[in-house]
C-alpha positions as CSV (number, residue, x, y, z in Angstrom):
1,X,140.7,98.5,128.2
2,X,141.3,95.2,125.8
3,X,138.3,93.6,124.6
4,X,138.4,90.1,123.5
5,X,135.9,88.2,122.0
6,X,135.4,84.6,122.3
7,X,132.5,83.7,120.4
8,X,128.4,84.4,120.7
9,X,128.0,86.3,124.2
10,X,131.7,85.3,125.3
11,X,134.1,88.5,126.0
12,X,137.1,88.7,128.2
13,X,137.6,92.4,129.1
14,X,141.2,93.2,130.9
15,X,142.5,96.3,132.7
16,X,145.4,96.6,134.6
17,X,144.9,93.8,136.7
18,X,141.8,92.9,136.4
19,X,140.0,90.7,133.4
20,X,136.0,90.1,133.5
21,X,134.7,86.9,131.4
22,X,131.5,87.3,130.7
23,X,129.1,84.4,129.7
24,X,131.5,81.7,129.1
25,X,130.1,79.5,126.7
26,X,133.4,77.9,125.6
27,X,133.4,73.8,125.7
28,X,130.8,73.1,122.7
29,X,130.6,76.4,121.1
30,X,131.3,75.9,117.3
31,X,133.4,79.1,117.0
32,X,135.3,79.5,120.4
33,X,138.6,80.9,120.1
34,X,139.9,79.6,122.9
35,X,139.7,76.7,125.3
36,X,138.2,76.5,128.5
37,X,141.4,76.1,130.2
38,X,143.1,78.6,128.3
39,X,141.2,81.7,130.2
40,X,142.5,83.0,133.8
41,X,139.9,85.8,134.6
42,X,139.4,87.2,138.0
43,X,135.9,87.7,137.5
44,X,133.1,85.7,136.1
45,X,129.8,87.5,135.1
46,X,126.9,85.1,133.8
47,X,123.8,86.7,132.7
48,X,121.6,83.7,133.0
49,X,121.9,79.8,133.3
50,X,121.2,78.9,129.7
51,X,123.4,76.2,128.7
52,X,125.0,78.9,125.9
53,X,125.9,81.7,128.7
54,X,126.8,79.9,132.0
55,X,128.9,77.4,129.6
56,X,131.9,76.6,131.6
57,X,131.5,79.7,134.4
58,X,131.7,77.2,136.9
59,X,134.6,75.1,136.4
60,X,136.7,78.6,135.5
61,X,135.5,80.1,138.4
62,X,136.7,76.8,140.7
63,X,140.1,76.7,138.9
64,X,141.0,80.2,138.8
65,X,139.4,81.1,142.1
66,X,137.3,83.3,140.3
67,X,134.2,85.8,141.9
68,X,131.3,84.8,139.8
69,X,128.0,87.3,139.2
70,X,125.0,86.0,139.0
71,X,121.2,86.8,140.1
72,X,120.3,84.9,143.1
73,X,118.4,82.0,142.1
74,X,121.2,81.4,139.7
75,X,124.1,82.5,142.4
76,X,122.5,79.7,144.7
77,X,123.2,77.1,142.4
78,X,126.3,78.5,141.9
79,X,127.6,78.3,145.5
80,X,126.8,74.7,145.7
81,X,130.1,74.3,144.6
82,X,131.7,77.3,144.7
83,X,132.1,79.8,147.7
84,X,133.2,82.9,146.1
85,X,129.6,84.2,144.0
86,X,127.5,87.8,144.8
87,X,124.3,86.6,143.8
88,X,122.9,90.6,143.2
89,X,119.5,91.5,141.3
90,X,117.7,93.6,139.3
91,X,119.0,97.4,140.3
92,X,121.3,96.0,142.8
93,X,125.2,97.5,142.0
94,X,127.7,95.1,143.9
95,X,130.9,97.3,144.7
96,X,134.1,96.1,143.7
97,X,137.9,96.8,143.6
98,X,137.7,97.8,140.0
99,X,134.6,99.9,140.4
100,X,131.1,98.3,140.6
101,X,128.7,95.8,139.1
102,X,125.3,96.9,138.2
103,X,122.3,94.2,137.7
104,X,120.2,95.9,134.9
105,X,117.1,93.7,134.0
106,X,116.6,91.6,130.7
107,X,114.1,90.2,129.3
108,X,115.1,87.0,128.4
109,X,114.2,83.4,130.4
110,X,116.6,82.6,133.0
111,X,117.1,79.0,132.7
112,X,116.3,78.3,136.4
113,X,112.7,77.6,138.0
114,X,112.1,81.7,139.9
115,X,115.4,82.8,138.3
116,X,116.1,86.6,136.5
117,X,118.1,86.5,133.6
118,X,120.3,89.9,133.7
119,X,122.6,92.1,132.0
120,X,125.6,93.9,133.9
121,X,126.6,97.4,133.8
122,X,130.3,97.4,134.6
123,X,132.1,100.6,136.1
124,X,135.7,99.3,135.1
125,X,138.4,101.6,136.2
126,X,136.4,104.6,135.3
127,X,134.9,103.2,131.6
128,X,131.3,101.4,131.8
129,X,130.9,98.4,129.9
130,X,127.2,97.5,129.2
131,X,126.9,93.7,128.6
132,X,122.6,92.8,127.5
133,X,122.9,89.3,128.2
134,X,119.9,87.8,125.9
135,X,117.4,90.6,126.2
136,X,114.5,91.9,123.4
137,X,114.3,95.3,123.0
138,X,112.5,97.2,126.1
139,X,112.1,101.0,126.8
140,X,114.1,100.7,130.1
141,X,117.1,101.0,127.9
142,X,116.7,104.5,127.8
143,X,117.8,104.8,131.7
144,X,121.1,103.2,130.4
145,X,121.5,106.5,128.5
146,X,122.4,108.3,131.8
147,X,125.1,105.5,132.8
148,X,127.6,107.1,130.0
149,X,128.0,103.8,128.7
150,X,131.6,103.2,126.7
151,X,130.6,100.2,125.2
152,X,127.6,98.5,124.6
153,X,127.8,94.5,123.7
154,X,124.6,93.6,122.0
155,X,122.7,90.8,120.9
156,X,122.1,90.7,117.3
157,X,121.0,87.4,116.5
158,X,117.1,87.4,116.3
159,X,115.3,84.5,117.0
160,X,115.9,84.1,120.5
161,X,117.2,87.8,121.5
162,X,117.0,91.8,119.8
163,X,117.7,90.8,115.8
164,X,119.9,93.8,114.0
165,X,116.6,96.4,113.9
166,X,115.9,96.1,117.3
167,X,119.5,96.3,118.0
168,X,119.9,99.6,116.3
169,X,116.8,101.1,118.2
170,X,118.3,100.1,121.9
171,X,121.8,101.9,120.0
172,X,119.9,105.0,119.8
173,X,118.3,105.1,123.3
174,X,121.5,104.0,125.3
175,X,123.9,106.4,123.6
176,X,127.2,103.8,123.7
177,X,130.8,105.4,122.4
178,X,131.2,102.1,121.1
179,X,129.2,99.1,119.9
180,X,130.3,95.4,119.8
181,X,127.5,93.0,118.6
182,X,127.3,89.3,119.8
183,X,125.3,86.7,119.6
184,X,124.9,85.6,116.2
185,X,126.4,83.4,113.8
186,X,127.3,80.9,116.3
187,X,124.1,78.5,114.9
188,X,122.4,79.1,111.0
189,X,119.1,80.7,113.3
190,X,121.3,83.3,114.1
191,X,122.6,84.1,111.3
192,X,123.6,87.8,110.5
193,X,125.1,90.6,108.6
194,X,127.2,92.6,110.8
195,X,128.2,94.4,108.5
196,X,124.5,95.9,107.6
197,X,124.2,96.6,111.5
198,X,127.2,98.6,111.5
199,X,126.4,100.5,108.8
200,X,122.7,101.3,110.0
201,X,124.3,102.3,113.1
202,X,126.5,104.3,112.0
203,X,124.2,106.2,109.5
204,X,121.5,106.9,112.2
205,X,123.3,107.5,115.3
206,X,126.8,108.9,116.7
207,X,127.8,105.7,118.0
208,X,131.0,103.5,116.5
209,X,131.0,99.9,116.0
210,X,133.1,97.5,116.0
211,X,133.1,93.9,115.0
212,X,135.3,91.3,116.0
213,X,135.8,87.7,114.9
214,X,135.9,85.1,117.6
215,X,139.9,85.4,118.7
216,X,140.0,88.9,117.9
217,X,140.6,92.1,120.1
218,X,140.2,96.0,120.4
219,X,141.7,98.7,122.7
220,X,138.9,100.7,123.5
């Protein structure tokens, strides 16, 4: 499984031939790696329609002929303009070719009047890839502790999302391998040590981190 990191919530994960973009906030963020045009995914996951995290889903997903994810308020808009979306929710799982798609809840606005801002847990190929979206720290994270998760991609930001405490507490409750954070750094409120983070985790818990710089990618 290759992980890349874009920038704030923005991975592309690939594997054989599949490759999941999730949260595409490309066009206008200060440190994307790449452009917009420059990612060919066959799968679009969007945890919510802030401006940061449904970014340029849309146009990707109409180019590439991309299946976009989405809760159903936010899949409705979607298909206004684009036929192929699974518009899931909260505890759905949406089966797929690669494995399955998992709506697990977050507690985050969803940036559309009724909507549900979600994270994903992915079964890719056999490895589970939990994505939190914008989410503060909740007890249901302990249910994702049964899930086996491989890697958890967490919000370390603060402000607006889990800051790096936080972060380590839902680290110890979900049990991940591996621990990428996100979302922080992209704007001086979210500024971060990841560094710190890594370090706490590692001290206090069994899990591995690892951080990438926007451009950068791990085999996991």
């Amino acid at each position: 499984m290759k992980i890349k990191f874009i920038g704030h919530s923005c991975f592309l994960i690939e594997e054989g031939k599949y490759s999941l973009l999730f949260d595409p906030f490309i066009t206008g963020n200060p440190i994307a790696a790449v452009k917009a045009s420059e990612v060919n995914p066959t799968h679009v996951l969007v945890t919510h329609y802030h401006g940061d995290h449904k970014g340029d889903a849309l146009d990707i997903a109409k180019r590439t002929g991309a299946v976009i994810y989405s809760t159903n308020e936010i899949g409705v808009e979607f298909k206004k303009s684009h036929d192929n979306v699974v518009a899931g929710h909260i505890g759905g799982k949406a089966k797929t070719d690669f494995g399955s798609v998992k709506f697990f809840q977050a507690f985050h606005g969803s940036g559309i009047e009724g909507g549900h801002a979600c994270g994903f847990v992915v079964d890719l190929m056999g490895k589970k890839v939990y994505h939190a979206g914008d989410t503060g720290l909740t007890k249901d994270m302990e249910l994702l502790e049964r899930e086996n998760i491989h890697v958890a991609l967490l919000p370390i930001g603060d402000f607006y999302t889990m800051g790096p405490e936080d972060a380590l507490e839902a680290v110890k409750m979900i049990k991940p391998k591996y621990v990428i954070p996100m979302h922080y750094n992209t704007f001086p409120l979210l500024n971060q040590d990841p560094e710190a983070f890594k370090q706490a985790v590692e001290k206090e818990t069994r899990s591995k981190v690892t951080i990438l710089k926007p451009g950068e990618s791990v085999d996991l």
